[in-house]
C-alpha positions as a Markdown table, in Angstrom:
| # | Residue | x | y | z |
|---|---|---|---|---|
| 1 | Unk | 112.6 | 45.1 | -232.9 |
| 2 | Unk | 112.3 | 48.3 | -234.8 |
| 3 | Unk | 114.6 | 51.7 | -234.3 |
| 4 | Unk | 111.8 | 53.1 | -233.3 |
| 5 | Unk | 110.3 | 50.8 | -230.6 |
| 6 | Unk | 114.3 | 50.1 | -229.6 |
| 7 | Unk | 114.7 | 54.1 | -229.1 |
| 8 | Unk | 111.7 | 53.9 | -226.9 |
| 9 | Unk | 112.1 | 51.0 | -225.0 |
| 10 | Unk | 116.1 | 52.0 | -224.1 |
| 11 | Unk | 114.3 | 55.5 | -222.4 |
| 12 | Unk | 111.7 | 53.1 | -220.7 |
| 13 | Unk | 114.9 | 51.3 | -219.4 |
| 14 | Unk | 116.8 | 54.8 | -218.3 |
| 15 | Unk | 113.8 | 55.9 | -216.3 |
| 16 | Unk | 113.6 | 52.3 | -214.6 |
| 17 | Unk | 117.2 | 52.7 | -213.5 |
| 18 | Unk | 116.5 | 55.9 | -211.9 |
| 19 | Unk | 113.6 | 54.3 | -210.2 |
| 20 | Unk | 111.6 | 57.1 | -211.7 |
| 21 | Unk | 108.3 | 55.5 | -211.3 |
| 22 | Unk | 105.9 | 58.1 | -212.1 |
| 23 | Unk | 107.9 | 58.4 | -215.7 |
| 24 | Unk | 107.9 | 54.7 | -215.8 |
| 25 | Unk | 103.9 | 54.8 | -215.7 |
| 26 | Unk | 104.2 | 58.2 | -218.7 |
| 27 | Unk | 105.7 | 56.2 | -221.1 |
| 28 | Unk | 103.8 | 52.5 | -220.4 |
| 29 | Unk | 100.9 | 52.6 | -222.8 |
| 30 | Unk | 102.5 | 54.0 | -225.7 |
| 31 | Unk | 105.0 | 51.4 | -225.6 |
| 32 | Unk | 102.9 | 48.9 | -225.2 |
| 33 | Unk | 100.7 | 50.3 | -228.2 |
| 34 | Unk | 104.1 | 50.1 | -230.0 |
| 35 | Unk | 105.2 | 46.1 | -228.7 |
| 36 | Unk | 101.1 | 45.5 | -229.9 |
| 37 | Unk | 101.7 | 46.4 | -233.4 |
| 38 | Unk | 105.5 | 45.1 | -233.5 |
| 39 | Unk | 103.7 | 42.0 | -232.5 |
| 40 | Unk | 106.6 | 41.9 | -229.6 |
| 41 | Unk | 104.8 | 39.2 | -227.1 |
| 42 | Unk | 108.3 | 39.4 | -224.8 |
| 43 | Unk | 108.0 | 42.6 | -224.1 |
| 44 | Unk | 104.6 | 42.8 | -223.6 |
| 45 | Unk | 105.1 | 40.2 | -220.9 |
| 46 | Unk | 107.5 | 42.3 | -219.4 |
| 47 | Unk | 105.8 | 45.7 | -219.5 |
| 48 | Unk | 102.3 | 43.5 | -218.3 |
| 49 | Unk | 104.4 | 43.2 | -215.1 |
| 50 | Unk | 105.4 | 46.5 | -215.1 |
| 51 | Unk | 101.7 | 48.0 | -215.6 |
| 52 | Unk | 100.8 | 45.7 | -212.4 |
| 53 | Unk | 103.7 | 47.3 | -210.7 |
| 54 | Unk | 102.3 | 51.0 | -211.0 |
| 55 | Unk | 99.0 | 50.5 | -210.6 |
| 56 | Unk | 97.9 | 49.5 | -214.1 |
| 57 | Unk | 96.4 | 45.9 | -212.5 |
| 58 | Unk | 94.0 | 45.6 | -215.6 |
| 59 | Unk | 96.5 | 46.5 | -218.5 |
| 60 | Unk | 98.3 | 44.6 | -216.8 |
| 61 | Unk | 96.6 | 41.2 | -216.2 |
| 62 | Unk | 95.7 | 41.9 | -220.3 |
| 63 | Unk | 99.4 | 41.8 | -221.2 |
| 64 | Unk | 100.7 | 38.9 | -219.2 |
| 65 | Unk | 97.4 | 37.0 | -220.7 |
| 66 | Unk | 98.2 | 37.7 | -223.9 |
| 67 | Unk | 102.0 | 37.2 | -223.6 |
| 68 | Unk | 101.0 | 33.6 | -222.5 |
| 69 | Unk | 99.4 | 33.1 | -225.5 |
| 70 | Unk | 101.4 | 34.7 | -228.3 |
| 71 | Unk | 99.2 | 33.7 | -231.6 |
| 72 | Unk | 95.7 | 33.8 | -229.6 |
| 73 | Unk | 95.8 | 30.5 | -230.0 |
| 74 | Unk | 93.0 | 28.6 | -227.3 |
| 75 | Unk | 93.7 | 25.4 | -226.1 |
| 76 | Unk | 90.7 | 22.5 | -226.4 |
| 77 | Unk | 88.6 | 22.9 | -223.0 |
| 78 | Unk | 90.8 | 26.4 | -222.0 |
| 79 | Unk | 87.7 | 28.6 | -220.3 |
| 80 | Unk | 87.6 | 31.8 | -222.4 |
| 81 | Unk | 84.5 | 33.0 | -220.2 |
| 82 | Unk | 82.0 | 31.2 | -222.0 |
| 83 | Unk | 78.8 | 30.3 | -220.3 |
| 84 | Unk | 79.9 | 26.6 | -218.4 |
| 85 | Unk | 77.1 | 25.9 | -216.4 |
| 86 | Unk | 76.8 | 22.5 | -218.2 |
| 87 | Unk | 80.6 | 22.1 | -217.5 |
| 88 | Unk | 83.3 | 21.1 | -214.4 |
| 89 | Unk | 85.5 | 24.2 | -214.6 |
| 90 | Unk | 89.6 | 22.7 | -213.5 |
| 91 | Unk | 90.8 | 25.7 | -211.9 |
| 92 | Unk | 94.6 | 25.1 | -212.0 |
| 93 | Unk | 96.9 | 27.1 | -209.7 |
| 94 | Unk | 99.9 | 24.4 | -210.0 |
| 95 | Unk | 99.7 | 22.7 | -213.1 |
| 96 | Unk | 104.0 | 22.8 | -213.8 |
| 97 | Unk | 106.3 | 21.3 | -211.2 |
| 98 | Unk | 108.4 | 24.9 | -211.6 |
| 99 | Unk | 105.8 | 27.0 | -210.1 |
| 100 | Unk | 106.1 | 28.5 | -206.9 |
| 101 | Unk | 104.0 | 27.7 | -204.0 |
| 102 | Unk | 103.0 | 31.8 | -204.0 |
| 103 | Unk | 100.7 | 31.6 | -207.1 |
| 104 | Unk | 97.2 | 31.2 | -206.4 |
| 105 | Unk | 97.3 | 32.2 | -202.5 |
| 106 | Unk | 95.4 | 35.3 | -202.8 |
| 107 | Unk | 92.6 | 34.2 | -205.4 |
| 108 | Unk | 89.7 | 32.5 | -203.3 |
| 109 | Unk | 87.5 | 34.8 | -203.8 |
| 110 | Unk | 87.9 | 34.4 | -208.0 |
| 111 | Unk | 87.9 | 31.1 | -207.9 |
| 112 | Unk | 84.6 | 30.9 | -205.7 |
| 113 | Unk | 83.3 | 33.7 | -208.5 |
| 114 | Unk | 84.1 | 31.6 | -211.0 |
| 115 | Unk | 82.8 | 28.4 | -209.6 |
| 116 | Unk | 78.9 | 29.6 | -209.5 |
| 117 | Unk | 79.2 | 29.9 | -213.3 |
| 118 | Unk | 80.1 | 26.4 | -213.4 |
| 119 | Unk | 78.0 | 22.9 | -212.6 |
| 120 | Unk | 81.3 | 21.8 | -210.7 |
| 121 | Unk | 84.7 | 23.2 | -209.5 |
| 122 | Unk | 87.9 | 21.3 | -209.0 |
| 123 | Unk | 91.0 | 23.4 | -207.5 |
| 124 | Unk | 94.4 | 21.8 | -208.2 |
| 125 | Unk | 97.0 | 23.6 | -206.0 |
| 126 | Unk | 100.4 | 22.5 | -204.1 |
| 127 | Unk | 100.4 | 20.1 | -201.8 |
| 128 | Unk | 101.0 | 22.1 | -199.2 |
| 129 | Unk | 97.9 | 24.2 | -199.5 |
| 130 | Unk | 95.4 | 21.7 | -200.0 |
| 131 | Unk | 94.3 | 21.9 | -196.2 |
| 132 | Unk | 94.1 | 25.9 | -196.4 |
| 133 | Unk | 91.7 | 26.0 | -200.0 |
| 134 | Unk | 89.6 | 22.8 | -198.4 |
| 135 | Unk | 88.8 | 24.4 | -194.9 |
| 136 | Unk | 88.6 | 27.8 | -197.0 |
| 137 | Unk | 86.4 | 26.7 | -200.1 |
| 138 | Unk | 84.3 | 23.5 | -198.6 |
| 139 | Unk | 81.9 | 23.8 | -201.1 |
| 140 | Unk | 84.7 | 23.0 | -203.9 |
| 141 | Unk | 86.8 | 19.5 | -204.4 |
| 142 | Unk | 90.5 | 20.8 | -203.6 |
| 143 | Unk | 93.6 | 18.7 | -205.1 |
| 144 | Unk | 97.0 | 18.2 | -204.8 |
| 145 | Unk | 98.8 | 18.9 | -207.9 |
| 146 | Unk | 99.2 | 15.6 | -209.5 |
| 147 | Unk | 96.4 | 14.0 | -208.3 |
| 148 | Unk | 94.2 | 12.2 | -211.1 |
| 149 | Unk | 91.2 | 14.4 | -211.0 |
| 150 | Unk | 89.4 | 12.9 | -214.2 |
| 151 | Unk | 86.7 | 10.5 | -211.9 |
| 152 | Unk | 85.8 | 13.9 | -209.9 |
| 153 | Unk | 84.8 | 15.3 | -213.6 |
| 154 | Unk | 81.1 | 15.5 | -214.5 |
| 155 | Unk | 80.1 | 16.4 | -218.0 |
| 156 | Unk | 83.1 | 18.6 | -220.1 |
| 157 | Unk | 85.3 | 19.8 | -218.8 |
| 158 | Unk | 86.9 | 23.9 | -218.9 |
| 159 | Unk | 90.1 | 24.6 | -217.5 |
| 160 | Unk | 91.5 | 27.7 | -216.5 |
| 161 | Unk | 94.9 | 28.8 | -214.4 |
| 162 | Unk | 95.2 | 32.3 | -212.4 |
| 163 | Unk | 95.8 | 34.8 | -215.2 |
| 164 | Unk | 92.7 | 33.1 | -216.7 |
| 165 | Unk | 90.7 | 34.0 | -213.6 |
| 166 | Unk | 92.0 | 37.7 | -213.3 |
| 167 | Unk | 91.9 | 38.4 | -217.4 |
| 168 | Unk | 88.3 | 37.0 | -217.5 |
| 169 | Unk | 86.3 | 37.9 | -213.7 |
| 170 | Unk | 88.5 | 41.6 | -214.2 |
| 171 | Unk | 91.9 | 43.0 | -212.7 |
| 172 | Unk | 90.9 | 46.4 | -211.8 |
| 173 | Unk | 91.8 | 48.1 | -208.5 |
| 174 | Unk | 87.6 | 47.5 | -207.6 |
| 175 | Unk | 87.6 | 44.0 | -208.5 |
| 176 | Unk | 90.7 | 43.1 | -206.5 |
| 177 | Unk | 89.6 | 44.5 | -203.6 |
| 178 | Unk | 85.9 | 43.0 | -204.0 |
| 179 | Unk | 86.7 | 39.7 | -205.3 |
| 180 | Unk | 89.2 | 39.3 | -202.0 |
| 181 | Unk | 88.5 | 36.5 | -199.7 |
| 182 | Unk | 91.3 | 35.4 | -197.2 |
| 183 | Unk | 92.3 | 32.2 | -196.5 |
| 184 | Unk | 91.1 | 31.0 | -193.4 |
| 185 | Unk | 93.5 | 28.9 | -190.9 |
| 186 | Unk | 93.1 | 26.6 | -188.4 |
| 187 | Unk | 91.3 | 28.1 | -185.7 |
| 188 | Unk | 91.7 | 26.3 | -182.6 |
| 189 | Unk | 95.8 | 25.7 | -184.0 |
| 190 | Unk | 96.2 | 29.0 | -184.1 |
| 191 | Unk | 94.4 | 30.1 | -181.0 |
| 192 | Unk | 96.8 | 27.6 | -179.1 |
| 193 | Unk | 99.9 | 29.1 | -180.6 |
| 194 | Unk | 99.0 | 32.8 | -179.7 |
| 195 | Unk | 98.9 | 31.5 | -176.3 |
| 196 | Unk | 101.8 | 30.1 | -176.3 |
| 197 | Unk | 103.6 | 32.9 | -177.8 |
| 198 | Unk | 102.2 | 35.1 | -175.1 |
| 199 | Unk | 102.3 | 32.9 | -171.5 |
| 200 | Unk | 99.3 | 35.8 | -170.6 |
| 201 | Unk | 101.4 | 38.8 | -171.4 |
| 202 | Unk | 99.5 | 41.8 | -173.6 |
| 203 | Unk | 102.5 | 42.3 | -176.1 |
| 204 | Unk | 101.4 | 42.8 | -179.4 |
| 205 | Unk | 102.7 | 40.1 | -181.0 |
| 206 | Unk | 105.0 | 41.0 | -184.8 |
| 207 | Unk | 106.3 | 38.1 | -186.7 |
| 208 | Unk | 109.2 | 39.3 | -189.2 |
| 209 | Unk | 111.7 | 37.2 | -192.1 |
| 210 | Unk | 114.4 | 38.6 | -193.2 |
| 211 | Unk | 115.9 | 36.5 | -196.0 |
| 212 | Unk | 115.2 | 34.9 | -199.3 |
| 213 | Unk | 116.8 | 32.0 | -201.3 |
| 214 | Unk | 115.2 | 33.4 | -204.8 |
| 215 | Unk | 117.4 | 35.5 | -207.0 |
| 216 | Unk | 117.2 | 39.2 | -207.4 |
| 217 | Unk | 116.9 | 41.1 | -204.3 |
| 218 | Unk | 118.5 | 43.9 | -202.7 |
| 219 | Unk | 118.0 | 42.7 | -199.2 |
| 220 | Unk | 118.2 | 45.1 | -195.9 |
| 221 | Unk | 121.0 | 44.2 | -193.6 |
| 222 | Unk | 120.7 | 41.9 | -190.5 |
| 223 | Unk | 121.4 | 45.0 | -188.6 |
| 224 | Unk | 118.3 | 47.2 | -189.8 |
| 225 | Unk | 116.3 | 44.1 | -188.3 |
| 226 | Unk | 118.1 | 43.8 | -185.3 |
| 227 | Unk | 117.3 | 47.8 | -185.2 |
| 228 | Unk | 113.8 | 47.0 | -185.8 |
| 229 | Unk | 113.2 | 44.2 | -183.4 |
| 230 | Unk | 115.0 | 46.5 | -180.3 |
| 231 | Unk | 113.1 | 49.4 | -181.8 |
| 232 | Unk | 109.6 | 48.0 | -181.6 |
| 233 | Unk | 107.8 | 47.1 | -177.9 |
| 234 | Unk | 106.4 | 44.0 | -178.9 |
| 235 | Unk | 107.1 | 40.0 | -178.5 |
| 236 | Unk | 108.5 | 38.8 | -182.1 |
| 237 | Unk | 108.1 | 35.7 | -183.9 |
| 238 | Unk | 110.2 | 34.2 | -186.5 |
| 239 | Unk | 108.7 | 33.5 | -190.0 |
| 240 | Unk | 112.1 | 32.6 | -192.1 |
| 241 | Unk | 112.8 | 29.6 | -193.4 |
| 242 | Unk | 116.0 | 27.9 | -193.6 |
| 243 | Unk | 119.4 | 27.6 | -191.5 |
| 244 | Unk | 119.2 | 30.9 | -190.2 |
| 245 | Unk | 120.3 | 30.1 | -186.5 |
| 246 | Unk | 123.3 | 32.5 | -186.6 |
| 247 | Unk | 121.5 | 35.7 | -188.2 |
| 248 | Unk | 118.4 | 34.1 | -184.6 |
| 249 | Unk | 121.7 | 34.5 | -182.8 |
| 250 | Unk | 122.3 | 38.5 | -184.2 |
| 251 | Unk | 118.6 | 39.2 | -184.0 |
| 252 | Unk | 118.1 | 38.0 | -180.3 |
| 253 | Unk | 121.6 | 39.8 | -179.0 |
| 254 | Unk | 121.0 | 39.6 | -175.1 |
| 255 | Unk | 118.0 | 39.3 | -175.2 |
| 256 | Unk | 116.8 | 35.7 | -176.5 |
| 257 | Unk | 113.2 | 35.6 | -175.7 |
| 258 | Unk | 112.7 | 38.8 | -177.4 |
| 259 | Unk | 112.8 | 37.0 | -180.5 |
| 260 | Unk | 111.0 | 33.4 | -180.5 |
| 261 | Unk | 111.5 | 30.7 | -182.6 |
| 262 | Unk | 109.1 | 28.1 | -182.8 |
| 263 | Unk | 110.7 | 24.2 | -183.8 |
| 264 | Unk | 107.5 | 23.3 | -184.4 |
| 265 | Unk | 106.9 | 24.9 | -187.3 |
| 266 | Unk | 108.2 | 24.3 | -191.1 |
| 267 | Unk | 106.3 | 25.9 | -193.8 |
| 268 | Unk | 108.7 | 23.8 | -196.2 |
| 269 | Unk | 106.5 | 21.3 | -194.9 |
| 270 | Unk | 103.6 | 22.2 | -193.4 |
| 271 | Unk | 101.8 | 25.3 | -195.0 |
| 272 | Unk | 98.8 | 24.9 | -192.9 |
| 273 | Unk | 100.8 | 25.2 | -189.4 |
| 274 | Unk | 102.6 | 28.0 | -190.8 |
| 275 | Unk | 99.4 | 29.8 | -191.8 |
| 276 | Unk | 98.4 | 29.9 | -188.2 |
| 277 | Unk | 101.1 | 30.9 | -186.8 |
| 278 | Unk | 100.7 | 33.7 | -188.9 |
| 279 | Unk | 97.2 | 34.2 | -187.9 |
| 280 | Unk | 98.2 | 33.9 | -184.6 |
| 281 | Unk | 100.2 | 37.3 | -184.8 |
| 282 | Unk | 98.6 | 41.2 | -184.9 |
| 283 | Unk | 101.8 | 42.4 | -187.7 |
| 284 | Unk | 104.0 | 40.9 | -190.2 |
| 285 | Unk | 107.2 | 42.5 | -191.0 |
| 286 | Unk | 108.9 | 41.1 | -194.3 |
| 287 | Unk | 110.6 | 41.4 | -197.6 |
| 288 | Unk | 109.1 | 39.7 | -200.4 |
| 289 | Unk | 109.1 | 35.8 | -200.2 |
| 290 | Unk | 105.9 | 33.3 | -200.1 |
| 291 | Unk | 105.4 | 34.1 | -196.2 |
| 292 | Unk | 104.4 | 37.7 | -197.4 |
| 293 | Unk | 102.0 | 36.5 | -199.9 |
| 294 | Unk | 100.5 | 33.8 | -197.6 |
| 295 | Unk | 100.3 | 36.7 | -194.8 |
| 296 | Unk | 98.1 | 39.0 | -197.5 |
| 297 | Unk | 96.5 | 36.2 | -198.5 |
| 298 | Unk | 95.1 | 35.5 | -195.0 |
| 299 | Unk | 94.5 | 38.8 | -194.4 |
| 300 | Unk | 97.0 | 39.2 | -192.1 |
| 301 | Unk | 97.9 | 43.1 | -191.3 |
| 302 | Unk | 101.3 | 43.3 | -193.0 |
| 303 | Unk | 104.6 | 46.1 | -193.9 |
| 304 | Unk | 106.2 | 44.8 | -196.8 |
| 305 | Unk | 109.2 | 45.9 | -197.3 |
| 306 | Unk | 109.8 | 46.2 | -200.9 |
| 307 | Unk | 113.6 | 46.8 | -202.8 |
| 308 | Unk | 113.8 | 49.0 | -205.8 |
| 309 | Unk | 115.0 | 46.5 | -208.5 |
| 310 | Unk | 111.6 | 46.5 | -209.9 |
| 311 | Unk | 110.9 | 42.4 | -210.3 |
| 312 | Unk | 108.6 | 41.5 | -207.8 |
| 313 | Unk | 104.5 | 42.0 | -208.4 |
| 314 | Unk | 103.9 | 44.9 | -205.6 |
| 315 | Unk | 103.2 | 48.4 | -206.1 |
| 316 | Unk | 106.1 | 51.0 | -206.5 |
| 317 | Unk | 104.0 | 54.1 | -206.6 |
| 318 | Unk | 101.5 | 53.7 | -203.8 |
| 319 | Unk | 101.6 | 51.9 | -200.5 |
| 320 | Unk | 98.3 | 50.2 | -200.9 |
| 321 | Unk | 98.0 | 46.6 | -202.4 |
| 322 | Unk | 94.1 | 46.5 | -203.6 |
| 323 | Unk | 94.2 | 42.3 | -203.4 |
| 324 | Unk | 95.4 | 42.3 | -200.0 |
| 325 | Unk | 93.8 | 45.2 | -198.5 |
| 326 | Unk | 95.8 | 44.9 | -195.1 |
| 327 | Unk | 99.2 | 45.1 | -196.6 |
| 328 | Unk | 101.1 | 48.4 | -196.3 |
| 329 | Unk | 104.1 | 48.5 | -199.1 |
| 330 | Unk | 107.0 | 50.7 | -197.7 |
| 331 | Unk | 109.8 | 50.7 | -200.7 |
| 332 | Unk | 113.3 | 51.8 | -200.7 |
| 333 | Unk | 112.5 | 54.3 | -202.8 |
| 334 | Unk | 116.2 | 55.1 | -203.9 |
| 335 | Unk | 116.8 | 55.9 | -199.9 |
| 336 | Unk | 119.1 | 54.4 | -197.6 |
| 337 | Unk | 118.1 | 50.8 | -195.7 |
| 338 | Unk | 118.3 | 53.1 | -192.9 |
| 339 | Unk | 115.5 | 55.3 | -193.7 |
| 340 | Unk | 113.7 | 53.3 | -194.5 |
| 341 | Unk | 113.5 | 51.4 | -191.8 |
| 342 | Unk | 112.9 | 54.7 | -189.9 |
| 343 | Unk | 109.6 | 55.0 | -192.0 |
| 344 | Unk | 109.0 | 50.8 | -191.0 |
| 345 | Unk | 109.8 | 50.8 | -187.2 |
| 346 | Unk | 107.7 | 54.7 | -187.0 |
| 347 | Unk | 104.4 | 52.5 | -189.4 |
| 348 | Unk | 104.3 | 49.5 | -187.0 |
| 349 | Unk | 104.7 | 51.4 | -183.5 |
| 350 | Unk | 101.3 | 53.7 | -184.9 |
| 351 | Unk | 100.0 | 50.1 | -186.2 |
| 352 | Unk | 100.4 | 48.4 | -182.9 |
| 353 | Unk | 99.4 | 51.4 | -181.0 |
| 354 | Unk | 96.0 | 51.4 | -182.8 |
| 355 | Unk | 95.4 | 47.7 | -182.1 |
| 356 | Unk | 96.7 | 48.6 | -178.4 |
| 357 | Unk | 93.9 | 51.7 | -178.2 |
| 358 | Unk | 91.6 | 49.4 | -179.6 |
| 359 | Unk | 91.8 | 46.8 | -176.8 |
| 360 | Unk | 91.8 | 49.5 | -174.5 |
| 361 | Unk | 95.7 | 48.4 | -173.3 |
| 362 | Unk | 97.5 | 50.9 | -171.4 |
| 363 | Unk | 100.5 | 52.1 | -173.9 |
């Protein structure tokens, strides 16, 4: 790394530790002009996540591509945009048994765009969401990851994986939002479990998680929820995963059908059943774990509550989240947990007492 590009990047560092985002977004492009002619493909990778983090969705979707691919180097049968109607375009969301189930949930819509360019479309996705991307993309022949899809090929074939989609069909704010399809769940499942949640009550019904295994988060405190769910008139559903029963314990206090949790569901398991439970509800509260991206990718109305450390992919200077157009982004923001959950238990009672207004229920 040069002295110069060094200099810069240590006051690109400095801002990011005061969580100065709108000095972050200042000095993005000129550093990345500098990491493009230093040839510096780790950085670029890093700053193409930071560009998607402020609002920069096509420089950023440019970056990460190129980051992936170092010396432009194309792969035999990697899709570059290319006219394929000849072709069976692979579209692989999981093609590395590292990946995380998250990658790929929100991107029916570009896949479906990019199948009509091709004679035939294969989708290759975790195991888990092959019953979502079947009942949501009929027209297309869905696959576990690992499955041999070679006999399903007809004539060559193109491959491409999600940055491929983005960097090629386009990554701006307008092409998000238009190329946005939602997963659709299992109707009648999830028709069944609102009932049950309910027993013929009009509660809105808010499903909320808490906690994530992954690395890196500055998590809110078991009591901000436990403020939130006493906070908030409404019938609340669990969506963590894990062993968790003592923080169900905290949350439901004295009052343990406030806060339902539902044995039947496992989305270490069983993605599809936990899609409709989530369909089933009218808000999600939650931090950032694959339950919030399988919430936007259903077009679930969603708060996400969002840390300050700057390393997951939503926005830090606006609330909006153009590929899931539902989703409401309420960050720390350098403030206390506790107000910001003031701002999160004053967004969902005006959310739920829109969908109550709109129902005509008596609030």
């Amino acid at each position: 790394m040069s002295p110069r590009l060094a200099c810069d990047y240590a006051r690109y560092r400095a801002a990011l530790r005061r969580h100065d985002w709108t000095a972050l977004r200042a000095m993005l492009r000129p550093l990345v002009d500098a990491a493009r002619r230093a040839q510096d493909f780790r950085m670029l990778g890093e700053l193409g996540h930071a560009a998607w983090r402020l609002d920069e969705y096509q420089l950023g979707i440019e970056l990460i591509h190129a980051a992936s691919r170092r010396d432009d180097a194309t792969k035999a049968g990697e899709w570059r945009g290319e006219d394929i109607r000849d072709a069976t375009l692979v579209v692989k969301l999981m093609d590395t048994t590292k990946q995380g189930v998250a990658i790929g949930m929100g991107l029916a819509g570009y896949i479906r765009a990019a199948s009509s360019r091709a004679a035939k479309t294969i989708v290759i996705v975790e195991p888990r969401m092959v019953a979502l991307f079947m009942r949501t993309l009929p027209e297309l022949i869905v696959l576990p990851f690992g499955a041999d899809f070679a006999s399903h090929v007809s004539g060559r074939c193109v491959t491409a994986n999600s940055v491929d989609l983005q960097f090629i069909l386009g990554c701006d704010a307008q092409s998000l939002a238009r190329l946005h399809v939602p997963l659709v769940a299992d109707q009648e499942m999830t028709r069944s479990m609102r009932q049950a949640y309910l027993k013929g009550r009009e509660l809105p019904l808010v499903g909320i998680a808490w906690w994530s295994s992954h690395y890196g988060k500055d998590l809110p405190s078991l009591a901000h929820w436990a403020r939130l769910v006493g906070a908030i008139p409404a019938q609340f559903v669990s969506l963590q995963y894990g062993d968790v029963a003592e923080q169900i314990a905290v949350l439901q206090g004295d009052a343990p059908q406030r806060l339902i949790v539902d044995p039947a569901v496992d989305q270490l398991v069983d993605m599809d059943r936990f899609a409709s439970q989530i369909a089933a509800l009218d808000l999600v509260i939650t931090i950032s774990n694959s339950g919030a991206h399988l919430s936007g990718a259903l077009g679930q109305r969603m708060i996400l509550v969002r840390d300050d450390l700057f390393r997951r992919d939503w926005p830090y200077l606006s609330r909006s989240v153009p590929w899931f157009p539902a989703t409401t982004v309420i960050g720390k923001n350098g403030r206390p947990w506790d107000a910001t959950f003031d701002e999160i238990i004053e967004t969902a009672r005006a959310i739920i007492t829109r969908r109550d207004e709109s129902r005509g229920v008596a609030t």
